[in-house]
C-alpha positions in Angstrom: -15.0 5.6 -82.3 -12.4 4.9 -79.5 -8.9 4.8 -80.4 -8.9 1.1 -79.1 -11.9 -0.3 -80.7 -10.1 0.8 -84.1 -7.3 -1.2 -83.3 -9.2 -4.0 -82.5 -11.4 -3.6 -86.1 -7.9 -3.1 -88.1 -5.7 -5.9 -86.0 -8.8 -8.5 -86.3 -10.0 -7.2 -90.3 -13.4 -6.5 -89.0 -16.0 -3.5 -89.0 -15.8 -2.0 -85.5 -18.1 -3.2 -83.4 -18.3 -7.2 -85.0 -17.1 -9.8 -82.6 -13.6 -10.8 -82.6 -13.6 -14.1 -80.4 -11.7 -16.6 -82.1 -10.1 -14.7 -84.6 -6.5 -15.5 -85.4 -4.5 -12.3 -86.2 -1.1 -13.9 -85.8 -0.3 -14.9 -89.6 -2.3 -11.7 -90.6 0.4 -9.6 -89.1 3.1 -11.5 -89.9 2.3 -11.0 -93.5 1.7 -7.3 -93.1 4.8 -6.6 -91.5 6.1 -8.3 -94.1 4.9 -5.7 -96.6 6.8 -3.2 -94.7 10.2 -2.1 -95.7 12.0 -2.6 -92.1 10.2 -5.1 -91.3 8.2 -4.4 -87.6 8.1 -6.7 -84.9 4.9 -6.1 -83.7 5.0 -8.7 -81.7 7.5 -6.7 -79.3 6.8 -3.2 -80.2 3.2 -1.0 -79.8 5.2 1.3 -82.7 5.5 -1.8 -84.7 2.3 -3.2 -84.1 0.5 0.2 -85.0 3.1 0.6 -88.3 2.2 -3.0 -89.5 -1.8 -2.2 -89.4 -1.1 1.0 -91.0 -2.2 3.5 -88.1 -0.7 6.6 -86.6 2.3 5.8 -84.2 3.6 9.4 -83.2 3.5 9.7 -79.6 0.0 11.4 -79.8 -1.4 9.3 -81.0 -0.3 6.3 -78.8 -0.8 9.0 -75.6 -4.5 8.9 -76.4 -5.0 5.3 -76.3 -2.5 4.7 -73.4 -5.4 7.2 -72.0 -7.9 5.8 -72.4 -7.1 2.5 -71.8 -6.2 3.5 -68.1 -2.9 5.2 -68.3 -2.2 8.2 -66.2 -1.3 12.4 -67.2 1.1 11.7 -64.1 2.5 8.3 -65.2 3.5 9.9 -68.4 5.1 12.3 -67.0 6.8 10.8 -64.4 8.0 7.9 -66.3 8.1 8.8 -69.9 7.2 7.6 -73.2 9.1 4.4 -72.8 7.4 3.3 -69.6 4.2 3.9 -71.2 4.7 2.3 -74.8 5.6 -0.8 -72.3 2.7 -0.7 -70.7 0.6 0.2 -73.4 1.7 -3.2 -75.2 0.8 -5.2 -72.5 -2.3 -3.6 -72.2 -3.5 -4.1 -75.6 -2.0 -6.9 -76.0 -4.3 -8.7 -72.3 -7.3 -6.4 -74.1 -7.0 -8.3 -77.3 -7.2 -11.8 -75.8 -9.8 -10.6 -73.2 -11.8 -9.8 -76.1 -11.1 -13.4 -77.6 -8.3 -13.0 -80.3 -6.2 -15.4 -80.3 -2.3 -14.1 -80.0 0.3 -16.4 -79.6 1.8 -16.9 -76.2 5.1 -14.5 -76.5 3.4 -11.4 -77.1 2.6 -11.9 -73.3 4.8 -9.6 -71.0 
């Protein structure tokens, strides 16, 4: 299982591998993050957005799917952890609606 295609089956509530298209997740994390004590903005933050669906956020973690989602050994070194928790937002975030979930327009960078 791929780090991304989890996130996809826990952002979306669906076994890995069942189509997504159309699927509204927007009020679905809204009430998660909800649930959580400080409240994540996971409309902002790939932390936030892995902490409201309950996965691992340390930097490992978040390395390996910046990896394989595209993200380079040199980029992370170069620019650092912030750089590639940017990039790695926008990249799951244009991967989610390529895949047809439906996001609302300001999770867009």
């Amino acid at each position: 299982m791929s780090a991304f295609s989890k996130l996809v089956s826990v952002v979306c509530d669906r076994p890995e591998g069942e189509t997504v298209e159309g699927v509204d997740v927007a009020d679905r994390l809204d009430a998660l993050a909800r649930e959580q004590p400080d409240a994540p903005e996971w409309r902002k933050s790939i932390v936030d957005l892995l902490k409201t669906v309950g996965l691992d956020t340390s930097f490992g973690a978040r390395k390996k799917l910046a990896l394989e989602l595209g993200y380079t050994e040199d980029l992370i070194v170069t620019k650092g952890s912030s750089e590639m928790n940017l990039w790695l937002r926008g990249e799951v975030m244009k991967r989610l609606a390529d895949a047809g979930v439906k996001l609302p327009l300001e999770v867009f960078p």
